[in-house]
C-alpha positions in Angstrom: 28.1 -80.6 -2.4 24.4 -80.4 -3.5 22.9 -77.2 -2.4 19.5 -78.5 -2.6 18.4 -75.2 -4.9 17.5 -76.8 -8.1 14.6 -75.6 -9.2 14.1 -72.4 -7.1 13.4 -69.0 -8.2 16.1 -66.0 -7.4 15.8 -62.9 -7.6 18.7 -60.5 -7.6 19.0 -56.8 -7.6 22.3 -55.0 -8.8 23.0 -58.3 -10.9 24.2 -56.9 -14.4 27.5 -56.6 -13.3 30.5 -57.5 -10.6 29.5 -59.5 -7.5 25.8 -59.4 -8.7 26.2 -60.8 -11.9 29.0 -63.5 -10.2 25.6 -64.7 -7.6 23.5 -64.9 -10.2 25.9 -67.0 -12.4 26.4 -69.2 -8.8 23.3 -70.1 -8.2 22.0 -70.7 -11.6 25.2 -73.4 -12.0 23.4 -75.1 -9.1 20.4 -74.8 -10.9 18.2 -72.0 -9.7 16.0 -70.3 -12.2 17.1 -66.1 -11.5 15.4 -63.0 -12.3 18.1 -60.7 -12.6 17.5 -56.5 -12.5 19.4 -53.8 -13.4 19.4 -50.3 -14.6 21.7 -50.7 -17.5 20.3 -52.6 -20.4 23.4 -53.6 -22.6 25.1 -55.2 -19.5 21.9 -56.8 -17.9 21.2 -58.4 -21.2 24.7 -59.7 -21.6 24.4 -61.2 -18.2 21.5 -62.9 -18.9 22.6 -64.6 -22.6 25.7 -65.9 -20.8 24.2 -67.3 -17.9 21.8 -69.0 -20.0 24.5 -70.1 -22.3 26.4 -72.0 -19.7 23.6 -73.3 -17.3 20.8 -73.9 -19.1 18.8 -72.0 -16.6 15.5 -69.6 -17.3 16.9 -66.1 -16.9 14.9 -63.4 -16.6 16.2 -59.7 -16.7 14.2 -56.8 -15.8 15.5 -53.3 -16.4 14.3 -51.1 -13.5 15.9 -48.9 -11.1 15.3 -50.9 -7.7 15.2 -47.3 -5.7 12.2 -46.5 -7.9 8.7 -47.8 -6.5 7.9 -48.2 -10.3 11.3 -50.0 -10.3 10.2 -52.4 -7.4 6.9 -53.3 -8.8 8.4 -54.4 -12.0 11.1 -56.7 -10.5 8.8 -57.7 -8.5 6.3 -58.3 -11.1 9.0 -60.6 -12.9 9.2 -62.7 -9.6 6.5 -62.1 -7.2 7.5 -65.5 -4.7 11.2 -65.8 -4.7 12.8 -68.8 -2.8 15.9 -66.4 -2.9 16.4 -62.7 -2.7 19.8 -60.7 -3.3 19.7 -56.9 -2.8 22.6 -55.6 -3.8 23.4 -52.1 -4.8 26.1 -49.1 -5.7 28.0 -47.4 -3.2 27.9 -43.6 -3.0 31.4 -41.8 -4.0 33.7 -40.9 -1.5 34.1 -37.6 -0.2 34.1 -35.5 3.1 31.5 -35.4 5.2 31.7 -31.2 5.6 30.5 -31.5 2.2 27.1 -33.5 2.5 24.2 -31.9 3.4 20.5 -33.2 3.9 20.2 -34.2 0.1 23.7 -36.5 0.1 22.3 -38.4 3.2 18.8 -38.9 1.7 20.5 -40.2 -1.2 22.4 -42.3 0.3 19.1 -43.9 2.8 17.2 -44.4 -0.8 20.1 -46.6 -2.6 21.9 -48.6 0.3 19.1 -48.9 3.0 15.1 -48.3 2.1 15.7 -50.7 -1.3 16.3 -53.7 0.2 14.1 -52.6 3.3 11.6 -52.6 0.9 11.9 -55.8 -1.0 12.3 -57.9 2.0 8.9 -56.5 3.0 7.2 -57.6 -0.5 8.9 -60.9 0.0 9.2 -62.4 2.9 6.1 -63.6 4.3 5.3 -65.3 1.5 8.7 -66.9 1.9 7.7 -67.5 5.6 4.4 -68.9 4.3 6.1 -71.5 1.9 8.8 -72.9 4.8 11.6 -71.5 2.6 13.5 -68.2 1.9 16.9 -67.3 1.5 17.7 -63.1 2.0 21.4 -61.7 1.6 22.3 -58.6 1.3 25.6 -57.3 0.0 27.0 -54.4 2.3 30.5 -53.8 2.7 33.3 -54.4 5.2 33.0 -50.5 5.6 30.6 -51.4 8.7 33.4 -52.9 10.7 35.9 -51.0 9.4 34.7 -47.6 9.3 36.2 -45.5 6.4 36.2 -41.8 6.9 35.6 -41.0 3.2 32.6 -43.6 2.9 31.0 -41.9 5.6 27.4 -42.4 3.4 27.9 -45.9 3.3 29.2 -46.5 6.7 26.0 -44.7 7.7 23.5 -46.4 5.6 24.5 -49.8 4.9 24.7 -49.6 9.3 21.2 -48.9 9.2 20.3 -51.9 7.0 22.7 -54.6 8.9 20.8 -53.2 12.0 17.3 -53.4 10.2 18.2 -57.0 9.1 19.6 -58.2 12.3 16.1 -57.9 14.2 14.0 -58.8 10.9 16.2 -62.3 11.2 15.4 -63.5 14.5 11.4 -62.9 13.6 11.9 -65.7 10.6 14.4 -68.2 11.3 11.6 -70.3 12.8 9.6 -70.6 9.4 13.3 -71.2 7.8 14.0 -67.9 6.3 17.1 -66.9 7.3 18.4 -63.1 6.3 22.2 -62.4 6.2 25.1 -60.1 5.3 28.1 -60.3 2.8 31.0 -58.0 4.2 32.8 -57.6 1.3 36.7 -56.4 1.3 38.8 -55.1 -1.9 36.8 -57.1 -4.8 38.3 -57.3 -8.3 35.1 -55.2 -9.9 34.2 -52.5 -11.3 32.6 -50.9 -8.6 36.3 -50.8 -6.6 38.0 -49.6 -9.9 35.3 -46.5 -9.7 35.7 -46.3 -5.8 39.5 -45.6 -6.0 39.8 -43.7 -10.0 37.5 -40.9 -7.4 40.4 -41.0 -5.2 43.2 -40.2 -7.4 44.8 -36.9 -6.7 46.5 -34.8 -9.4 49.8 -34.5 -7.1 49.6 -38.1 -5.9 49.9 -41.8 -6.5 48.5 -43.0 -10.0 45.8 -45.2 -10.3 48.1 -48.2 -10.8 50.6 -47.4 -7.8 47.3 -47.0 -5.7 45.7 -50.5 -6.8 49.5 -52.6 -6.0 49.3 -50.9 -3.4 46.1 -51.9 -2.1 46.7 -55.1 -3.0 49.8 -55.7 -1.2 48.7 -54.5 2.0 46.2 -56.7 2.4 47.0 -59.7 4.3 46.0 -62.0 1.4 48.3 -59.8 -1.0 45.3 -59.6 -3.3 41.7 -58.5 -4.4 39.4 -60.9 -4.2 37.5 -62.4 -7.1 33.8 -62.0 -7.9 33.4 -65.7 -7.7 34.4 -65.2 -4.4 31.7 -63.6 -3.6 29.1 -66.1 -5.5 30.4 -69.0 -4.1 29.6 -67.6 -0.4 26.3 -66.8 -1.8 25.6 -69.9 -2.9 26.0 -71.4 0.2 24.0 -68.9 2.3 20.9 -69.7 -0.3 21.5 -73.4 0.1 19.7 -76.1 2.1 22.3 -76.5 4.5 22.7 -73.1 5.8 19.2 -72.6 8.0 20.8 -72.4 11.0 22.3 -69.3 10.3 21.1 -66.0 10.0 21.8 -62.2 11.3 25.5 -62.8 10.8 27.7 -60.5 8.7 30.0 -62.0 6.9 33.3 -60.9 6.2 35.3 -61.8 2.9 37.7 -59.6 2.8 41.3 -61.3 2.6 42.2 -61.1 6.4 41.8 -57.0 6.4 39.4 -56.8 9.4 42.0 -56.3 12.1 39.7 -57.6 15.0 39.5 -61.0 16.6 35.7 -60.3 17.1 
């Protein structure tokens, strides 16, 4: 299937890495030129040199912390009129919520919901202006399926999904559509630091708790990176304008619900 993205300019936050770095490398095999940002240089670099190597595609990384207005403004410098925008972004660690005070939840607001807040106000009236845009965010499953130890993240990744949902109706019409991956267990490094924090020194090991993860899910696996990417893809290409505000799930069947 041609996406009809050859030729546009992508620009993706959190994209050294995991499910980032699996978009970028997506959308750049269907031709998009991507601006890629991340904090860590040695990674983001690596990222770009690879995607280049296989697709041919002008790369661009940035190193800049996207939670950072100097951060912003230099992504954004890179790639002032995306076609395509992907925020993506760290989770906080898990923990209980007797613990967090005023400072945890501030944290928390400034990575997983002012960021992207933020760059979808830089960017998208101009993508309203040019009759094309493409905005997805990467959240997590954890706003369906609330996790008591990812209270932060249930609590600010909410607040984007929320934000997004009424931002989407407002830009449909100009074909700017805004939606939400719902990632599940992913294969990443992110999910390997997400459960090494939950090892206890009198429980399960690392390894017991990762089969075990695995085998409960209904799938009987993680899913891949390229899982994620491929999904991406799609959402960003020229056939998917007639949806937006949805959250998406990709998480093997684990959502319980019917709705």
């Amino acid at each position: 299937m041609d996406m009809g993205i050859h030729g546009r300019k992508a620009l993706l936050t959190g994209a050294s890495k995991g499910m980032g770095r699996a978009c970028a490398l997506a959308i750049a095999r269907e031709g998009a030129d991507v601006t890629i940002a991340a904090r860590s240089e040695g990674p983001l670099m690596a990222t770009a040199a690879a995607i280049r190597e296989e697709t041919g595609r002008k790369v661009t990384p940035v190193v800049a912390d996207v939670t950072t207005e100097e951060g912003r403004a230099a992504i954004l410098a890179a790639c002032p009129e995306p076609d395509i925008l992907l925020n993506n972004a760290g989770g906080m660690a898990p923990g209980d919520f007797r613990d967090w005070g005023r400072q945890e939840w501030i944290e928390a607001v400034d990575l997983m919901m002012l960021p992207p807040i933020l760059m979808m106000r830089a960017t998208v009236d101009g993508m309203m202006a040019r009759g094309f845009g493409r905005i997805v965010n990467i959240v997590s499953r954890s706003v369906k399926i609330p996790q008591l130890e990812l209270g932060l993240s249930n609590g600010a990744r909410s607040g984007l999904v929320g934000f997004a949902a009424g931002l989407a109706r407002q830009t449909v019409r100009a074909n700017v559509t805004i939606n939400n991956l719902l990632p599940g267990i992913i294969d990443s490094d992110a999910q390997r630091e997400h459960l090494a924090a939950m090892v206890e020194p009198d429980g399960p090991s690392f390894d017991e708790m990762w089969r075990a993860r695995a085998e409960a899910n209904p799938a009987g696996r993680f899913g891949r990176t390229e899982e994620i990417g491929a999904w991406f893809a799609f959402l960003c290409s020229q056939h998917s304008g007639f949806v937006t505000g949805q959250n998406i799930l990709i998480d093997g069947g684990g959502y319980p619900g019917t709705y």
